[in-house]
C-alpha positions as CSV (number, residue, x, y, z in Angstrom):
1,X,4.1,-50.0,-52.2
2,X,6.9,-50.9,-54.5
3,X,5.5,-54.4,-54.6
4,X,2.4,-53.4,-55.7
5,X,3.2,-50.6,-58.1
6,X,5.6,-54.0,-59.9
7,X,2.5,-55.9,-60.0
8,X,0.6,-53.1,-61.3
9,X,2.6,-52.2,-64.0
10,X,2.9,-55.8,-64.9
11,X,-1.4,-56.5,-65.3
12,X,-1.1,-53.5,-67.7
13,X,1.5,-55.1,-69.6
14,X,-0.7,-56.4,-72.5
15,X,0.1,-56.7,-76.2
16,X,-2.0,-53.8,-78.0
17,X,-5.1,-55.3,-79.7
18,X,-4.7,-57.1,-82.9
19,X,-6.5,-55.5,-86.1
20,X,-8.6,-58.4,-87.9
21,X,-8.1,-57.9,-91.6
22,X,-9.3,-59.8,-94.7
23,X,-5.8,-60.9,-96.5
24,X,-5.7,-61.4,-100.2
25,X,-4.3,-63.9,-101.6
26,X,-1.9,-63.8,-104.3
27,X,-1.1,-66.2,-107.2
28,X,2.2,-67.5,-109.0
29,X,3.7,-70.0,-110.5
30,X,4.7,-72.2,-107.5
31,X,6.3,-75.0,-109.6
32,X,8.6,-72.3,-111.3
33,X,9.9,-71.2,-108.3
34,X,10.7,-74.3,-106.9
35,X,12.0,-75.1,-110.9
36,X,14.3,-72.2,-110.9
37,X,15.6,-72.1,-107.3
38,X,17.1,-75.5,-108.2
39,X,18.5,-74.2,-111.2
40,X,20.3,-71.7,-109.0
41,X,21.4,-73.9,-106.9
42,X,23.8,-76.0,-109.4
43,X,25.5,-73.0,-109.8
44,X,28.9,-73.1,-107.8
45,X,28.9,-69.5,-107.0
46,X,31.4,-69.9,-103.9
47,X,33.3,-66.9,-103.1
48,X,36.7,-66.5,-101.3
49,X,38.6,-63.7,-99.8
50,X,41.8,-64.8,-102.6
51,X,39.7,-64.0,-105.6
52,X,42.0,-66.5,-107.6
53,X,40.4,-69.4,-106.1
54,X,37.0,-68.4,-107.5
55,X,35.3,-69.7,-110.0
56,X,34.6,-66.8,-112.4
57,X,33.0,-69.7,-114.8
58,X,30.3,-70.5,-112.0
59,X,29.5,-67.0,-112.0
60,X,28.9,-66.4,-115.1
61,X,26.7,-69.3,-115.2
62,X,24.6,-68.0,-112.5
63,X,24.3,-64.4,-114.6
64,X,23.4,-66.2,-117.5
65,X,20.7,-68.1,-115.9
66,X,18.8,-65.6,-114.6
67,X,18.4,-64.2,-118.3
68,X,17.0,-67.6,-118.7
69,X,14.6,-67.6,-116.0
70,X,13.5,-64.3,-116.0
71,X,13.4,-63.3,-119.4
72,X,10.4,-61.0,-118.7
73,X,12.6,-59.0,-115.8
74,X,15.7,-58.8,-118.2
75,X,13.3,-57.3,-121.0
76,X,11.2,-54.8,-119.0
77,X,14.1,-53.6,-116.1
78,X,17.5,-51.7,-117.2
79,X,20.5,-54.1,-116.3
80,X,23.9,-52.9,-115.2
81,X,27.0,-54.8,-113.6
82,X,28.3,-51.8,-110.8
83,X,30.8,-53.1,-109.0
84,X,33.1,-56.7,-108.9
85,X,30.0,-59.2,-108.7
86,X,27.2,-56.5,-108.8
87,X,24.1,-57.5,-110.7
88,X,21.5,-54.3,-110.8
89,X,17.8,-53.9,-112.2
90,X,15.8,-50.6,-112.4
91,X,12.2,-51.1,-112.7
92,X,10.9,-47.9,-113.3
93,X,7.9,-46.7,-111.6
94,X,5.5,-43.9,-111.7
95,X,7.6,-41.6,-110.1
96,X,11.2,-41.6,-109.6
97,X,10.8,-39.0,-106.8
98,X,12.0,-41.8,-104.3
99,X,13.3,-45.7,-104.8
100,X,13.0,-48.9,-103.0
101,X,16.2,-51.3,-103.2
102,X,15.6,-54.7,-102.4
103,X,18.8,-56.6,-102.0
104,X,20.3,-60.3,-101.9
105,X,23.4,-62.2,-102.5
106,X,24.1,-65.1,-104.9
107,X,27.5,-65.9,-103.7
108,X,27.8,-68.7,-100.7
109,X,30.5,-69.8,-98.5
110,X,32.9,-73.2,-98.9
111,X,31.7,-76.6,-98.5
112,X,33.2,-79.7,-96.0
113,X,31.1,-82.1,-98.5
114,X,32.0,-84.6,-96.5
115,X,29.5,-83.7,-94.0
116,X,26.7,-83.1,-96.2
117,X,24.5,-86.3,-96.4
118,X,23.6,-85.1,-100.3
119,X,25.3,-83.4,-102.9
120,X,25.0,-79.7,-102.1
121,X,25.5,-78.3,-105.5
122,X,23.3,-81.1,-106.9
123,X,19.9,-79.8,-106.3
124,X,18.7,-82.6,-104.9
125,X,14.9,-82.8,-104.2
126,X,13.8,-85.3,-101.7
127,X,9.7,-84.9,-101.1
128,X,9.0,-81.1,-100.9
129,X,12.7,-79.9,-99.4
130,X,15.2,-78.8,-102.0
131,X,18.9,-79.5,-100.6
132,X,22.2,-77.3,-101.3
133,X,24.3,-74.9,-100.2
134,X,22.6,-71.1,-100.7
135,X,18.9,-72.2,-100.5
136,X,18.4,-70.6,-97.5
137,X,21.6,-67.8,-97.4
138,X,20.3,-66.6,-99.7
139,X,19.7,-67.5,-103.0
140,X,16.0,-67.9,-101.5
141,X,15.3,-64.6,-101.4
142,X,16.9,-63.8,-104.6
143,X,14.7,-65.7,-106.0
144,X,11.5,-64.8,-104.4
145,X,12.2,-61.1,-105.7
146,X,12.4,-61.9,-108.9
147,X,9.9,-64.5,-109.4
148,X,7.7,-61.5,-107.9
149,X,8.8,-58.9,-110.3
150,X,8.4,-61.6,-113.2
151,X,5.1,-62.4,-111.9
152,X,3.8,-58.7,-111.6
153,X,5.2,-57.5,-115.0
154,X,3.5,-60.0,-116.8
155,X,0.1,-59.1,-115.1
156,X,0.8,-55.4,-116.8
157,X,1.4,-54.0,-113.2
158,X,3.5,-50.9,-112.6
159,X,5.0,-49.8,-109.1
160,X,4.3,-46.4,-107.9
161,X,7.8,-45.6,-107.7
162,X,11.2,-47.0,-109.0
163,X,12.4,-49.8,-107.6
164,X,16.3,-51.3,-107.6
165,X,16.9,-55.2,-107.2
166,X,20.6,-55.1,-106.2
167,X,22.4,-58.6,-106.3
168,X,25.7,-59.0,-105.1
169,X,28.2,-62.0,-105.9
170,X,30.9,-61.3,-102.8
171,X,28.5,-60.1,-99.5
172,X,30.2,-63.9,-98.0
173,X,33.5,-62.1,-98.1
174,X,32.4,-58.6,-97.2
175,X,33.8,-57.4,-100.7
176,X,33.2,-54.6,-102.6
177,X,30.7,-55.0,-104.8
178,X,27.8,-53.5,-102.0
179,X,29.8,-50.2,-101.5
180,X,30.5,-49.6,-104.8
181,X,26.7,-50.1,-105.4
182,X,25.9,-47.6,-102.7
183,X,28.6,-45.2,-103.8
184,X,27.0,-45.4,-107.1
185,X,23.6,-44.4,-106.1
186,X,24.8,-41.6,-104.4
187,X,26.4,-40.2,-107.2
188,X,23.3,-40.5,-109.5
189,X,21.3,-39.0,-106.6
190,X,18.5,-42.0,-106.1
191,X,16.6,-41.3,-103.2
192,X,16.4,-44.6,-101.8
193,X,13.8,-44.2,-99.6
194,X,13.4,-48.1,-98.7
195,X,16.0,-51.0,-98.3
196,X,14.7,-54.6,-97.5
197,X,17.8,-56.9,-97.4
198,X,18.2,-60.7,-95.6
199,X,17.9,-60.9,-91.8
200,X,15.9,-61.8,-89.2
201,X,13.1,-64.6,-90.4
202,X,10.0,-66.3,-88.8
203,X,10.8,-68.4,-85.7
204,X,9.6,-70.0,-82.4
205,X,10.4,-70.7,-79.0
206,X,13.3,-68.2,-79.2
207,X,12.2,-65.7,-76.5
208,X,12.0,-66.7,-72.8
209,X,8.0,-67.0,-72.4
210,X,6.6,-66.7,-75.5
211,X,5.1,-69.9,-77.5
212,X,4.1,-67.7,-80.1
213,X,5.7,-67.7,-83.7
214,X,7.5,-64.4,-84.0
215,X,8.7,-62.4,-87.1
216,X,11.6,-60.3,-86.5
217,X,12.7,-57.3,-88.7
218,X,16.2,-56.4,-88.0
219,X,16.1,-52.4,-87.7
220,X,20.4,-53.1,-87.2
221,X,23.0,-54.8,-87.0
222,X,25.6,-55.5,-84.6
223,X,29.6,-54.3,-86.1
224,X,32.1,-57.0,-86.3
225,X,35.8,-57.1,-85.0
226,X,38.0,-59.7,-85.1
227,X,41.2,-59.1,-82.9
228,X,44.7,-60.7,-83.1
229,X,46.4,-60.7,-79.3
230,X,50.7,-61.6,-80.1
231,X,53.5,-61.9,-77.4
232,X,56.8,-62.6,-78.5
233,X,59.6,-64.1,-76.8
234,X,62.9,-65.5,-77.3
235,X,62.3,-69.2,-78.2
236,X,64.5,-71.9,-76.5
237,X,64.0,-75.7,-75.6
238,X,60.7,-76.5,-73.5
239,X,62.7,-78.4,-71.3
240,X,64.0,-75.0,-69.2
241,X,60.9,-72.6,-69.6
242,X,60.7,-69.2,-68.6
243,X,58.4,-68.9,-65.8
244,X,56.0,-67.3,-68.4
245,X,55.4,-68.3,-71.3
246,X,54.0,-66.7,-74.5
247,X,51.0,-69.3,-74.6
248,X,50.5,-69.0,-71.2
249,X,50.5,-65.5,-70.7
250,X,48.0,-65.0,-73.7
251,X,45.5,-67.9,-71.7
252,X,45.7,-65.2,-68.9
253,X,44.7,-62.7,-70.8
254,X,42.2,-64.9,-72.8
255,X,40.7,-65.8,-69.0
256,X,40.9,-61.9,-67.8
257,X,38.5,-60.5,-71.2
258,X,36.2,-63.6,-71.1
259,X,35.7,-62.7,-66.9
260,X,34.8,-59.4,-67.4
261,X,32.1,-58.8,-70.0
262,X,30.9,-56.0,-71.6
263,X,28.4,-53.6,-69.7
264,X,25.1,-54.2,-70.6
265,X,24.0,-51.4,-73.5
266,X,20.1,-51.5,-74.1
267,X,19.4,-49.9,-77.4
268,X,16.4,-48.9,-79.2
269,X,16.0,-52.4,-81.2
270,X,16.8,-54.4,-78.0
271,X,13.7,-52.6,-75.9
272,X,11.4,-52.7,-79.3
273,X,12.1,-56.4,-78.9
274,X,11.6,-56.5,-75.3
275,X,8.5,-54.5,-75.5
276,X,6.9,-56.2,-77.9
277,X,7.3,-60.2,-77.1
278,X,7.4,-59.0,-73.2
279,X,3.9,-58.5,-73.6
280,X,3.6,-61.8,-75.1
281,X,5.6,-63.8,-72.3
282,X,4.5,-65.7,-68.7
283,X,3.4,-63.6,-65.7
284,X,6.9,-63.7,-64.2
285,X,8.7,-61.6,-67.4
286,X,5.8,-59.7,-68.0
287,X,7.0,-58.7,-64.2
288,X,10.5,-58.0,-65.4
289,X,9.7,-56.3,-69.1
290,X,7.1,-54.3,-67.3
291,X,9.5,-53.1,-65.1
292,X,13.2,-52.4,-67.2
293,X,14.1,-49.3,-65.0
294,X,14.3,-51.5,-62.0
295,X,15.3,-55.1,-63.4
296,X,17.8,-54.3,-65.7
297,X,20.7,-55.3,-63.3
298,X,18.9,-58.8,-63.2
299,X,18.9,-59.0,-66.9
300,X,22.0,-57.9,-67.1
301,X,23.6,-60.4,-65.0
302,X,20.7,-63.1,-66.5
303,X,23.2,-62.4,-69.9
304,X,26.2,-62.5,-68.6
305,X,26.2,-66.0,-66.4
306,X,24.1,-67.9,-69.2
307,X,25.4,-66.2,-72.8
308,X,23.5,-67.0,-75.7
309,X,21.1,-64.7,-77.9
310,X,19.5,-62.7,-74.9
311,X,23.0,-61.8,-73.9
312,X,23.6,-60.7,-77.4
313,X,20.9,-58.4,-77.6
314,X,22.5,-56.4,-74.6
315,X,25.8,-56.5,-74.9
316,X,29.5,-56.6,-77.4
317,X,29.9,-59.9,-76.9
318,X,33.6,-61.7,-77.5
319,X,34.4,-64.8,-78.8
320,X,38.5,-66.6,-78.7
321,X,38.6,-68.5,-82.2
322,X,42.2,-69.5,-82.8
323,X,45.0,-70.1,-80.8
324,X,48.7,-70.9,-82.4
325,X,51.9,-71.2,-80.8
326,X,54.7,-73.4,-81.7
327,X,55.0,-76.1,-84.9
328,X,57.7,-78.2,-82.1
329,X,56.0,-80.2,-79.3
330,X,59.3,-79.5,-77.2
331,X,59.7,-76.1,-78.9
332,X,58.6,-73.0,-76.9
333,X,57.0,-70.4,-79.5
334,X,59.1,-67.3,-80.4
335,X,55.8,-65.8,-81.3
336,X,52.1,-66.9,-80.2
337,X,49.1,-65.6,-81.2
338,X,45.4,-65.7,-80.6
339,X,42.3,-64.3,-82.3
340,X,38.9,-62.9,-80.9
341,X,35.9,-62.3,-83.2
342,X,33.6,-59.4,-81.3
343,X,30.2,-58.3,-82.0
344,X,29.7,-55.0,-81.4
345,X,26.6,-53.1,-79.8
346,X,24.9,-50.1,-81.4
347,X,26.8,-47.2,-80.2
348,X,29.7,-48.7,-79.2
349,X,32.9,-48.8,-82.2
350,X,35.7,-50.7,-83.1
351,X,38.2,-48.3,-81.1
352,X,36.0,-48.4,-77.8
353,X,36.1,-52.1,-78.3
354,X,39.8,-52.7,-78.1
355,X,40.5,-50.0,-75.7
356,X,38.0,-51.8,-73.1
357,X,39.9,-55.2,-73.8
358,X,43.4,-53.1,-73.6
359,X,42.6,-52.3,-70.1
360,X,41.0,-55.3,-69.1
361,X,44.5,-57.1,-69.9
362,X,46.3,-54.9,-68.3
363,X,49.6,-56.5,-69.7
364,X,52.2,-54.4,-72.2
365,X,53.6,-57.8,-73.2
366,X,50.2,-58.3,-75.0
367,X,50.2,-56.4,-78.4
368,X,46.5,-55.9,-79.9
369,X,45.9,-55.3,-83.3
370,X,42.9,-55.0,-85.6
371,X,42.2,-57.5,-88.3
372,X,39.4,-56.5,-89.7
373,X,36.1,-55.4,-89.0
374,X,33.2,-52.8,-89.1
375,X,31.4,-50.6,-86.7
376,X,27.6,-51.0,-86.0
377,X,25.3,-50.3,-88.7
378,X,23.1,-47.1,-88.2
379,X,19.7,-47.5,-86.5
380,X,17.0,-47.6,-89.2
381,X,13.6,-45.7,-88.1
382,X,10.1,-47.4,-87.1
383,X,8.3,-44.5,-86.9
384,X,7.6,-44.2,-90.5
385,X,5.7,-45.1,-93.7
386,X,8.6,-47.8,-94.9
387,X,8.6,-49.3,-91.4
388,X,4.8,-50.0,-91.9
389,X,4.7,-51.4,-95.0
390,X,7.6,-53.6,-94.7
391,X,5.7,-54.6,-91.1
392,X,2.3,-55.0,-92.9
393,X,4.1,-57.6,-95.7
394,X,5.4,-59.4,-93.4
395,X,2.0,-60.0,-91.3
396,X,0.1,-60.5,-94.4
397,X,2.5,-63.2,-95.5
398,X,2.7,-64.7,-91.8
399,X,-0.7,-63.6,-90.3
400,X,-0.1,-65.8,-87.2
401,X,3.2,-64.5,-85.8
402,X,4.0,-61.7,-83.6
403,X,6.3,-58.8,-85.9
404,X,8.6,-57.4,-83.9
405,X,11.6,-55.1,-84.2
406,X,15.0,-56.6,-83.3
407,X,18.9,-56.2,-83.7
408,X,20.8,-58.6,-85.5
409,X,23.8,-60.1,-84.4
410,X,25.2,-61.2,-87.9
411,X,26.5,-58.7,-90.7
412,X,25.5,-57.7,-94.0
413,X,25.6,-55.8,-97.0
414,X,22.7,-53.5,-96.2
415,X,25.1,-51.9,-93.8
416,X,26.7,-50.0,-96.2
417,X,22.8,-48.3,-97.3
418,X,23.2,-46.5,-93.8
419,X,25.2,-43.6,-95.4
420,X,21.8,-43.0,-98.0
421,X,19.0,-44.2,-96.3
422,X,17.7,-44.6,-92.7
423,X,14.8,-47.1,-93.8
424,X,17.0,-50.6,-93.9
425,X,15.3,-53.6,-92.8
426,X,16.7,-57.0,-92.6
427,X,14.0,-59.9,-93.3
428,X,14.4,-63.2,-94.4
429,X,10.9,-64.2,-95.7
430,X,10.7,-67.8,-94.3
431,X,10.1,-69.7,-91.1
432,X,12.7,-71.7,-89.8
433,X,13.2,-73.7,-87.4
434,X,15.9,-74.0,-85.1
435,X,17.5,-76.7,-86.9
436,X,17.1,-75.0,-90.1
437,X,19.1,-72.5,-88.8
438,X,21.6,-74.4,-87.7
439,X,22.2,-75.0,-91.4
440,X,23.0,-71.5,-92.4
441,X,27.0,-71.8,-93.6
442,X,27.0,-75.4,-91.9
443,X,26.0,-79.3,-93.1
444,X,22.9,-80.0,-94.6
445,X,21.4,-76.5,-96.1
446,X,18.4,-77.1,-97.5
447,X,14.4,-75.4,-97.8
448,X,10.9,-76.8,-97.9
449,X,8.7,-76.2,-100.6
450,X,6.9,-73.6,-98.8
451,X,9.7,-72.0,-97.6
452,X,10.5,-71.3,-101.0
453,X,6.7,-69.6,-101.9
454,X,6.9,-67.9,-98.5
455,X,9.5,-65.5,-100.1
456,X,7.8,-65.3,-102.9
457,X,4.2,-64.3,-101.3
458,X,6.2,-61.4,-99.1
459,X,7.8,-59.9,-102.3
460,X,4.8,-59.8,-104.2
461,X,3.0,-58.2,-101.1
462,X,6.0,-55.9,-100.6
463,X,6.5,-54.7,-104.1
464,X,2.9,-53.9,-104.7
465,X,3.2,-51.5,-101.3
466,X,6.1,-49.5,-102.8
């Protein structure tokens, strides 16, 4: 009987049926948006947790490029700097009742150009891919808005309510500039209503079953803790150790946290995922999907023995990073030290976190202390008007993929929107492949042509919807 309801419940287990609809096309200047991504691009815009080794100069370049480039935006939208590296439009609309915010960053991390195969602050075109650091995190996207907004002001169009484009010049660093935005807002009472901000993006082949391109909208994201472990001791000559040392008793504890991982937590994004793309997938995870209140053990433990991003989407997961002990080869360490970056699942906080590893350790001689971090980010709805619209832009822009719900695993500054708005969506409006990704904060960044009018094509959709 059991066997059969399974099966049952698994036949049933289709996607809903897809509504056929007649999409428009839209229209820009393709060759401008290519044109002024470059431009961006040659703009060293790197920031760095000790302010002093920015370069304010590269900044300021950036800023005044975009009066260049957008001339239209800067003459039609009211500018104001809020914050460090805060760069903020107000379009008004019709009504100022409510207010979308559509974010991005222009700062980008550090360079190793010596693993770069081209320049990657040259802007170097090869065929139709533009190379260099920020094209795809996210100067993209930045510049997709506003080739939208420059695009739709000149055709005389007005949106039905206010919108905010909110850039910020630190989000690499998690600085200040996002908060003080937010904090801002609040005080002027905008009803932000909307938040669309980088995240999730068009891929394939990344969900056990399913062939099928998939656009995933991050709905949250996962917090962030990174975790120093210390032991001290008393030093001495390596040639008479203790019988514990301070290296070795911190690889015991390293060996106790990574064997016992987090319980398995499914929240809301997690089963919208699995919900939707289960659907999608072969007979035998249809079987499971179909069926969470009796396999969840099995994907649990699925998780936990083979890591990755499946595990991620059910659990905190923890990650050692850095180890130090002693500068001597024949030295024993009066003080060694090791780091652990977690992620941490909706629900879950920074203080749960390192009370789980506390006890897990199980060792007094093991002092834990927080670096830095963040809880999760607040659960944004799907069961409303701004879920839709954002869900409709993206299938009109990407009318072959499945869109999708999901949490995401990286942080951003749309966190901090959480305390004014339960609408925040995460969406990267380009497809990218898994090598593409790999690319994000690593050697070789770079975007193809159509990546680069993919954001553009969502943005106009999107903007025209608010």
């Amino acid at each position: 009987m059991l066997t059969l309801i399974l099966l049952l419940r698994a036949l049933m287990f289709k996607p809903e049926a897809k509504e056929e609809k007649v999409v428009e096309p839209v229209s820009f200047d393709k060759e401008k948006a290519v044109h002024d991504l470059r431009e961006m691009v040659l703009c060293k815009t790197v920031s760095n947790a000790d302010y002093s080794l920015e370069d304010d100069a590269e900044f300021k370049k950036f800023e005044d490029k975009l009066v260049e480039l957008f001339p239209v935006v800067h003459a039609t939208c009211v500018k104001e700097n809020i914050g460090r590296r805060g760069i903020v439009f107000h379009w008004k609309g019709m009504s100022d009742e409510k207010a979308t915010v559509l974010m991005s960053h222009f700062d980008v991390v550090e360079v190793d150009e010596s693993g770069w195969e081209k320049e990657p602050f040259a802007g170097i075109i090869e065929g139709e891919t533009l190379w260099g650091r920020g094209t795809l995190d996210t100067k993209s996207t930045l510049n997709g808005c506003l080739q939208a907004v420059e695009t739709l002001i000149k055709e005389g169009f007005t949106p039905k309510n206010d919108i905010y484009l909110c850039f910020s010049g630190d989000e690499e660093i998690s600085g200040p500039t996002c908060p003080a935005i937010v904090d801002e807002f609040a005080r002027r009472g905008v009803n932000v209503q909307l938040v669309v901000d980088e995240g999730g993006a068009v891929v394939q082949n990344v969900f056990p079953g399913v062939k099928d391109r998939v656009a995933v909208i991050g709905i949250a994201e996962k917090g962030m803790l990174n975790l120093s472990y210390t032991v001290k001791s008393k030093g001495g000559h390596a040639s008479s150790p203790p019988a514990k040392t301070p290296i070795g008793i911190l690889s015991k504890a390293c060996c106790k946290v990574e064997a016992k991982p987090f319980k398995a937590n499914f929240t809301a994004p997690t089963l919208a995922l699995f919900d939707t793309l289960g659907r999608r997938s072969t007979f035998l995870y249809r079987l499971i999907f179909a069926n969470m209140w009796l396999f969840k053990p099995v994907l649990s433990l699925i998780g936990k023995m083979g890591g990755g991003e499946i595990n991620a989407l059910m659990r905190t997961t923890c990650a050692f990073t850095q180890m130090k002990g002693s500068n001597g080869r024949n030295v024993l360490p009066a003080q060694a030290e090791m780091l652990s970056n977690f992620r941490i699942m909706t629900g879950e906080t920074m203080e749960s976190t390192v009370e789980y590893v506390k006890k897990v350790i199980n060792d007094d001689r093991v002092e834990l202390n927080i670096v830095n971090g963040n809880n999760p980010s607040v659960v944004s709805r799907t069961d409303c008007e701004e879920f839709e619209i954002v869900k409709e832009a993206v299938g009109e822009t990407f009318p072959d993929a499945v869109v999708t719900p999901y949490l995401m695993f990286a942080c951003s500054d749309s966190q901090h929107y959480g305390r004014i708005s339960d609408k925040v969506y995460r969406f990267s409006a380009q497809s990218m492949s898994a090598e593409e990704r790999r690319t994000i904060h690593g050697h070789n960044e770079r975007i193809t042509f159509k990546g680069i009018w993919e954001a553009v094509e969502f943005y106009l959709r999107l903007i025209k919807k608010c």
